[in-house]
C-alpha positions in Angstrom: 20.1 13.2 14.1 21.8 16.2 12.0 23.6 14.8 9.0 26.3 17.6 8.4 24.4 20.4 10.0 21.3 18.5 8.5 18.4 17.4 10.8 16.6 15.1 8.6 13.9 14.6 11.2 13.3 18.0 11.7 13.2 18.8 7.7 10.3 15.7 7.9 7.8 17.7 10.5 8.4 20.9 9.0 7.6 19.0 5.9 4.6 17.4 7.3 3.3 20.8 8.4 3.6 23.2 5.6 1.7 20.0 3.3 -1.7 20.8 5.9 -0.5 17.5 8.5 -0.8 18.1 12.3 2.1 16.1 13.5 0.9 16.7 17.1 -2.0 14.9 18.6 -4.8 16.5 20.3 -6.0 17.2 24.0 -7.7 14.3 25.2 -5.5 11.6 23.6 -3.5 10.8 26.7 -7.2 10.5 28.8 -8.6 7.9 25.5 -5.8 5.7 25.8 -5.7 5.3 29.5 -9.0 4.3 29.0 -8.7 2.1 26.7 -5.5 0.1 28.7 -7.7 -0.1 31.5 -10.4 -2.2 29.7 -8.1 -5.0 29.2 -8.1 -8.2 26.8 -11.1 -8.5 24.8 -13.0 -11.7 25.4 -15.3 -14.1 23.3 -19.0 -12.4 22.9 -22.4 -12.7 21.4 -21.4 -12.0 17.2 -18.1 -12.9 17.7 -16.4 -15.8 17.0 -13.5 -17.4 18.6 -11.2 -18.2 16.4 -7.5 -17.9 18.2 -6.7 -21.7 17.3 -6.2 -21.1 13.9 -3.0 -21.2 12.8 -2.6 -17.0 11.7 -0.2 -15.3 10.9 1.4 -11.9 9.2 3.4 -10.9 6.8 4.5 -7.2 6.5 7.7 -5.0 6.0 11.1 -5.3 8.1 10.5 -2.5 10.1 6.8 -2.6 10.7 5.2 -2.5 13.8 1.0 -1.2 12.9 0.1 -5.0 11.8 -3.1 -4.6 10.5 -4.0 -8.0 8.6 -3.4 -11.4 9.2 -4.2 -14.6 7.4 -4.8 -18.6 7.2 -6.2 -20.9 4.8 -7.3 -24.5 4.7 -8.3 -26.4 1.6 -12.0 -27.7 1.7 -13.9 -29.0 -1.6 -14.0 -26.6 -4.5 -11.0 -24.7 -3.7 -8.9 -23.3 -1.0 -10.8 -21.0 2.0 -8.5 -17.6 2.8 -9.5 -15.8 5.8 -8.1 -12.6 6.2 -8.3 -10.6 9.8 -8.5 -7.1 10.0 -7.4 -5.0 13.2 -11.0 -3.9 14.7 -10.0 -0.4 15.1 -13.4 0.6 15.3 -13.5 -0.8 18.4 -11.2 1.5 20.3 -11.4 4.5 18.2 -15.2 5.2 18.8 -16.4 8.4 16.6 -15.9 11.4 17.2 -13.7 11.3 20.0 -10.5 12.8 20.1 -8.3 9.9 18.7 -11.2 9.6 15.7 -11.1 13.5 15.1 -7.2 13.8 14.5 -7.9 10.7 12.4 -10.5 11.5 10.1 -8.4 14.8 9.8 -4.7 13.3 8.8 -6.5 10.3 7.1 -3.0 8.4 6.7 0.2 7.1 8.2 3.0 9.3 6.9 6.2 7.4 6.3 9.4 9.5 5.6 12.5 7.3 5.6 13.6 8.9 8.7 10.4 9.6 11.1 7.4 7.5 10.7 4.3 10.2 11.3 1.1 8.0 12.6 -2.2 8.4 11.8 -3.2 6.8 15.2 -1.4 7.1 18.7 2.0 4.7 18.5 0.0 2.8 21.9 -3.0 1.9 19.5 -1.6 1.4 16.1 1.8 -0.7 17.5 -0.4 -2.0 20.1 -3.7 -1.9 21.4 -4.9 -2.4 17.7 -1.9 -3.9 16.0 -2.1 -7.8 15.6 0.9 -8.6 17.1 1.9 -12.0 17.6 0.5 -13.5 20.7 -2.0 -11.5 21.9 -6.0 -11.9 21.5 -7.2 -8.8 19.2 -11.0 -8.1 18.1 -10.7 -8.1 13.9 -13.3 -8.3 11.1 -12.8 -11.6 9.1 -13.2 -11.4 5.1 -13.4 -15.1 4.7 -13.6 -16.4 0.3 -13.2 -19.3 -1.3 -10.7 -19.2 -4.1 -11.6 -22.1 -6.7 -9.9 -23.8 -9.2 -9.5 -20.8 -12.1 -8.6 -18.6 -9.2 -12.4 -17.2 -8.7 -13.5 -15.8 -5.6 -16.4 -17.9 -4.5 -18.6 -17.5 -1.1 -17.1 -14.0 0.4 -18.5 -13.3 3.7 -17.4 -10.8 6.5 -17.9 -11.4 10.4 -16.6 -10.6 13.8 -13.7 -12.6 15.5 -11.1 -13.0 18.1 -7.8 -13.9 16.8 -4.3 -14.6 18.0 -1.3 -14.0 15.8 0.6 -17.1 15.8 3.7 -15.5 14.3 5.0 -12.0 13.1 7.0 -12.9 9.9 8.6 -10.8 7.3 8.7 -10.1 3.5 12.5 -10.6 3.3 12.1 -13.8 5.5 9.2 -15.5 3.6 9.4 -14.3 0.1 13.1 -15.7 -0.6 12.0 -19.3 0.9 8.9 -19.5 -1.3 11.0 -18.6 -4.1 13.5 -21.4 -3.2 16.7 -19.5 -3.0 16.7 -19.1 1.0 16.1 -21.4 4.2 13.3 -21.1 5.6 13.0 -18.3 8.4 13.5 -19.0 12.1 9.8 -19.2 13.4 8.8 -20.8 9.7 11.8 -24.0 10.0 10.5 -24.7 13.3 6.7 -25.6 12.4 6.2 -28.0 9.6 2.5 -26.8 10.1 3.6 -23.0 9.3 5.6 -24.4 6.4 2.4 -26.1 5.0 0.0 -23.1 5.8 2.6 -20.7 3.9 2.7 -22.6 0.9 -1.5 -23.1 0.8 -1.5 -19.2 0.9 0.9 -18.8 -2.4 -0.9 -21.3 -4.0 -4.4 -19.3 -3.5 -2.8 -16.5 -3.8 -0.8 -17.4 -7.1 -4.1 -18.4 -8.7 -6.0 -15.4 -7.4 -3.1 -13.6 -9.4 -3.5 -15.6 -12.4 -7.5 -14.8 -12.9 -6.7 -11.5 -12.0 -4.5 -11.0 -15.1 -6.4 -13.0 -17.5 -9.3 -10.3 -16.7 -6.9 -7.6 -17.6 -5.3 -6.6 -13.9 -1.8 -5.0 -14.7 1.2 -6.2 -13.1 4.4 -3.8 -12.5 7.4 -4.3 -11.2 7.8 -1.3 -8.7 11.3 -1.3 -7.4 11.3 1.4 -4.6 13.9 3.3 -2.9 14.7 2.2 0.6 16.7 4.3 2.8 19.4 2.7 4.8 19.4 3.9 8.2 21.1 3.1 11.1 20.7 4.6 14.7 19.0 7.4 12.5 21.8 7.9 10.5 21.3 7.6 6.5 24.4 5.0 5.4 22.5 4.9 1.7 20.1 3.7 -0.6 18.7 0.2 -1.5 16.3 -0.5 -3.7 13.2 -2.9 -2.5 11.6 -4.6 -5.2 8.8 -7.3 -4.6 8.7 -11.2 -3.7 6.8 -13.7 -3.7 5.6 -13.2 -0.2 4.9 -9.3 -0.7 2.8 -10.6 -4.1 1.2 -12.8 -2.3 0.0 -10.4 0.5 -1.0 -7.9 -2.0 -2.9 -10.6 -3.9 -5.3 -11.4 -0.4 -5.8 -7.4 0.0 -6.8 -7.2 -3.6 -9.2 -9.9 -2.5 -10.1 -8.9 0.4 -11.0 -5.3 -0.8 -13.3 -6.7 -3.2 -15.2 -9.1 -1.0 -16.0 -5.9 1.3 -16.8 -3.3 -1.4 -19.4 -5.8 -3.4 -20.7 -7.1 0.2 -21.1 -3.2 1.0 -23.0 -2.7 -2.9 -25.5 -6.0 -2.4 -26.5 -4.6 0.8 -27.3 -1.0 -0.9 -24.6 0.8 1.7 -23.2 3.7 0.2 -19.4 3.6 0.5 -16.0 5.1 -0.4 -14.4 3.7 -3.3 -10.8 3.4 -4.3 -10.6 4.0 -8.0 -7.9 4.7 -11.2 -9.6 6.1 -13.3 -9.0 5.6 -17.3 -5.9 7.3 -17.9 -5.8 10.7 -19.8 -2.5 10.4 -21.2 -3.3 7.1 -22.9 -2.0 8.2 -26.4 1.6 8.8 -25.1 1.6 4.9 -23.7 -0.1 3.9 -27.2 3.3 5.7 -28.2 5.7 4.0 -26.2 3.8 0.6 -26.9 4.7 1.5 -30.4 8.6 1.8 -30.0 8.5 -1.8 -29.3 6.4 -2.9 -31.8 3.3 -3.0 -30.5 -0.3 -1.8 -31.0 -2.5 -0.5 -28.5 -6.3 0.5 -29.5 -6.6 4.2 -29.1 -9.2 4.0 -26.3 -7.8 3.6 -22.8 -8.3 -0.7 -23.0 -6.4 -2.6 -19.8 -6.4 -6.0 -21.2 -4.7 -4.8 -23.9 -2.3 -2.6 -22.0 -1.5 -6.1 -19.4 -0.5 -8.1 -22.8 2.4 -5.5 -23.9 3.4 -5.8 -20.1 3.5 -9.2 -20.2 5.0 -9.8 -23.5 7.9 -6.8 -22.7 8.8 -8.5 -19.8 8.9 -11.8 -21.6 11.4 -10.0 -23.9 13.5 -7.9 -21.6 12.8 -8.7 -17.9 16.1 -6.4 -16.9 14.4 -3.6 -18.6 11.0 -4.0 -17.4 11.4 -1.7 -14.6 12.0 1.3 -16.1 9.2 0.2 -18.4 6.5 -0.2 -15.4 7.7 3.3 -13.9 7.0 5.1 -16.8 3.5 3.5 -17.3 2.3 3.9 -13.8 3.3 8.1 -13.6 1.2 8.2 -17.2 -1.7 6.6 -15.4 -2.0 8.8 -12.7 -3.0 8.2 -9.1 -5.8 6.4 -7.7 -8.7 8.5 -5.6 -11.4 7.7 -3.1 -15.0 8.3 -4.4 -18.5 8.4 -2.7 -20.6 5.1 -4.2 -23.8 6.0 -3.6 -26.3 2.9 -2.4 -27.6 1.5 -5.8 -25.0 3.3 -8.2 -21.7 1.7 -10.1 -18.7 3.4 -9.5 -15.8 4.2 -12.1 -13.8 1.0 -11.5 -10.0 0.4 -11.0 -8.6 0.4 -14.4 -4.8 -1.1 -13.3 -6.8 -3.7 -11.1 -9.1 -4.5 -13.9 -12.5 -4.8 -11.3 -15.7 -2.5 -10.9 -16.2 -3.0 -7.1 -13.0 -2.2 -5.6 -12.6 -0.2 -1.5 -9.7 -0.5 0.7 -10.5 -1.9 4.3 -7.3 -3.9 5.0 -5.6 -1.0 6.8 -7.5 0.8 9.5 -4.3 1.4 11.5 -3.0 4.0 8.6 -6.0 5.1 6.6 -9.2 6.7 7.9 -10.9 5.3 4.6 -10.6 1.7 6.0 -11.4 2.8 9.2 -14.4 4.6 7.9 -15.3 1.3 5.9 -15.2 -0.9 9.5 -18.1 1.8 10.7 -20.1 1.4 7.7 -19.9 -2.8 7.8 -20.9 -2.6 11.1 -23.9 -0.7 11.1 -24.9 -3.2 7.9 -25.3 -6.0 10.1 -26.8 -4.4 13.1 -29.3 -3.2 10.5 -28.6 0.2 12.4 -28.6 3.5 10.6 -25.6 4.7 8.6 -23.1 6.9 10.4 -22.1 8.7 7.2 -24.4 10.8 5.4 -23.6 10.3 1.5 -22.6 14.5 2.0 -20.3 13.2 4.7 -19.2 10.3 3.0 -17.9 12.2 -0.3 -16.1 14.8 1.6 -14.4 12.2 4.0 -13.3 10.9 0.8 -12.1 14.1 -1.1 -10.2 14.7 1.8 -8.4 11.1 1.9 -7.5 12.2 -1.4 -6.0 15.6 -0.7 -4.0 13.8 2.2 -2.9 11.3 -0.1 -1.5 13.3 -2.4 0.0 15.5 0.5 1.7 12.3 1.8 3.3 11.8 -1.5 4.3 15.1 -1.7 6.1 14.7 1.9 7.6 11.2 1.1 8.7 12.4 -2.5 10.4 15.9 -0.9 12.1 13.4 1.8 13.1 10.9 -0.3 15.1 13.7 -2.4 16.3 15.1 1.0 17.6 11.8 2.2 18.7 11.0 -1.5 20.9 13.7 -1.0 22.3 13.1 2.0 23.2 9.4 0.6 24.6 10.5 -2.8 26.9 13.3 -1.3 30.1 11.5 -2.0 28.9 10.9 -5.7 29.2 13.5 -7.4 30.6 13.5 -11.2 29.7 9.5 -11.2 27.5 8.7 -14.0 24.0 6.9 -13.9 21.6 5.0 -16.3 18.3 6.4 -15.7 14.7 7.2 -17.4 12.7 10.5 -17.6 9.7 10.4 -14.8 8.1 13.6 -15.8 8.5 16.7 -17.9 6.7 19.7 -15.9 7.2 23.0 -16.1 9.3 22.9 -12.8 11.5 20.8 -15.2 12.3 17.5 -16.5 13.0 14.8 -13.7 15.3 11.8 -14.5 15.1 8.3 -12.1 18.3 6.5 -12.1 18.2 2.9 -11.6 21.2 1.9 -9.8 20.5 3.3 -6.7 16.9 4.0 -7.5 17.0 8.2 -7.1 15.1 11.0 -8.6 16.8 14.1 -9.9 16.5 16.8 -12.0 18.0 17.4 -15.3 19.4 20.8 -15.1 21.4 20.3 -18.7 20.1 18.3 -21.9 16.9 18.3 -21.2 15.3 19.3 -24.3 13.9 16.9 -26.2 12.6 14.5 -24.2 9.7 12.7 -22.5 8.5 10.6 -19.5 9.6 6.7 -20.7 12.6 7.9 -22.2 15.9 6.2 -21.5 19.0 9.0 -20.6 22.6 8.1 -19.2 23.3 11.0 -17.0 26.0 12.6 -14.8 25.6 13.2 -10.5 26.3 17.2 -11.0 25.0 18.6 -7.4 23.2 17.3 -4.5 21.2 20.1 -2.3 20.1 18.1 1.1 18.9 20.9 2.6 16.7 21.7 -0.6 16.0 18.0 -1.3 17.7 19.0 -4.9 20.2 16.2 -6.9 20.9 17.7 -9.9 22.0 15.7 -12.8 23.4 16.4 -16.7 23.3 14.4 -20.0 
């Protein structure tokens, strides 16, 4: 819908397309997913196990429809088992076929505020692979123990039919668990539910705990969130996590590394997702040292997650703009070809060596790739993926990551814009995000936008606090413009 003259949707595909995407999907789609209706509900087979009784469920965003993991626990002797189901896109999406070519092409699920750009066909992702609640879906199972210090213990992957017993929500579950909210609908209705819930935040607090005491960093990214209603922007909120959005991210953490050192003990070459040491480490040794703090001058995470954890100790309502700072010095993450019998570079915010992502085959070909390769692991079959094919698959996941941010970033400014119209000349508390030689960009905090500073911007550096003025917003060039 035009804001003004503005078509925000329209800005997003032209968007998409001039950053390499193919919003369009190709011929023989249509034919693939008639054929795939037609088969019907899966049903319980040789290698797969039947596990709709269990008490699953999901936990995702407001608004979305790809579900793509689910999850139960029960506590048995030495800890607390987690299994966590994965949609079994494999399953419909054989390779090379036309739904798999687009796929391995785009390599991600575009989300721009307005438009939502899948990487799979709305009928599988929303659908025919989404775990939605009540229907039987084939998933792979990453089952672990979690013990007492929070250790992953026994990981093992397998084949199953699941049924997800309820659809629930970050903004339903997290402020229960925290104690300031009733308990959502479907949650107050099942003294079961209630019980499972609180099993998973108490493996999943402990998996967190471990996780730091190794070093894992823990930031507190609050997001901007448009708010739109029948497509039409109304403003801007800012999303910050819970405990229920933790405690997903805590099982996928998990779950990633269950599959990624299953995939290295077998001698499977695989992609890995990993953040490298960052190269602009002396600059957050600097702003370690505006609070006081040393930091060694070689790139050293457990060292970096104790600042963190003492700064927010010391000034939780500044920690924020503390956590942005630090994550655009580290850089973004990157997929990498392990090859069988060779250590990879490791994730240095997630503090572990053996680290893929599988958990989201409905919006990233790299997970999707990752089902093919488990697969042919236990059928003992060959590889599909030459090592050749493998790196290049994950050079371009990559490029397509980085062209996804570069839509999302260029719509969020658009939409921004849109939002902060009737701001102008109000004046913000914000924090320098990056000095380029496109300019110096400002956040503020209050709503949570990004801008450039068009006057006083000499001087300064990304981690710096500013208090600037709304001069000029640009929807049409995505362009807020702010002053000191």
């Amino acid at each position: 819908m035009p804001h003004n003259g503005f078509d925000l949707a329209a800005s997003a595909r032209q968007e998409m397309i001039h950053e390499g995407f193919d919003p369009d999907f190709p011929p023989g789609t249509d034919e693939q997913i008639a054929s795939l209706k037609a088969k019907g509900s899966p049903a319980p087979a040789d290698g797969i196990r039947d596990l709709r009784q269990l008490l699953w469920s999901s936990i995702d965003n407001d608004s979305s429809r790809d579900l793509d993991q689910i999850e139960v626990a029960e506590r048995v002797d030495g800890g607390i088992k987690v299994l966590i189901g994965i949609a079994d896109v494999d399953s419909d999406v054989p390779l090379h076929t036309p739904i798999d070519q687009h796929a391995s092409s785009q390599t991600t699920t575009v989300y721009t505020g307005i438009r939502t750009f899948p990487m799979l066909p709305e009928e599988l992702s929303t659908d025919l692979t989404s775990l939605n609640e009540a229907a039987d879906r084939l998933s792979i199972v990453i089952e672990f123990i979690v013990d007492s210090n929070g250790c992953l213990v026994d990981g093992q992957i397998y084949r199953a039919l699941v049924r997800n017993r309820a659809q629930l929500t970050y903004n339903g579950v997290g402020p229960w668990l925290e104690n300031r909210a009733p308990a959502p609908a479907k949650v107050a209705a099942s003294a079961d539910l209630q019980a499972q819930l609180r099993l998973q935040d108490e493996a999943a607090t402990a998996l967190r705990s471990q996780r730091h005491r190794l070093g894992a960093l823990d930031f507190d990214r609050v997001e901007a969130e448009p708010v739109v209603s029948n497509s039409h922007v109304e403003g801007i909120a800012a999303r910050e996590p819970n405990q229920a959005s933790r405690l997903i991210e805590d099982f996928m953490i998990a779950a990633n590394e269950v599959m990624a050192s299953s995939l290295a003990k077998a001698g499977v070459s695989a992609i890995r997702r990993v953040v490298k040491d960052p190269e602009r480490w002396p600059r957050i040794v600097e702003i370690a040292a505006r609070y006081g703090e040393h930091l060694p001058p070689a790139p050293d995470p457990g060292a970096l997650s104790e600042f963190l954890r003492k700064r927010r100790a010391a000034d939780e309502i500044h920690y924020a703009d503390l956590s942005l700072s630090i994550i655009k010095l580290m850089g973004p993450g990157e997929y990498v070809l392990a090859r069988a019998g060779e250590a990879s570079p490791g994730h240095f915010g997630l503090a572990v060596q053996n680290y893929t992502h599988s958990t989201a085959p409905n919006r990233r070909f790299s997970d999707l790739v990752t089902q093919r390769l488990v697969k042919a692991m236990w059928a003992r079959e060959k590889q599909p993926y030459t090592d050749d094919e493998l790196a290049a698959i994950a050079r371009n996941c990559t490029l397509k990551e980085d062209a996804a941010r570069k839509v999302q970033r260029s719509m969020n400014k658009r939409i921004a814009a849109v939002a902060m119209r009737d701001r102008v000349g109000q004046t913000f508390s914000g924090i320098v995000t990056g000095v380029t030689p496109k300019g110096v960009f400002v956040r503020v905090l209050n709503p949570p936008v990004e801008g450039r500073l068009v006057q006083g911007e000499h001087g300064v550096d990304v981690g710096d606090r500013v208090n600037v003025k709304l001069s000029n917003t640009d929807p049409e060039r995505g362009y807020i413009d702010f002053v000191r």
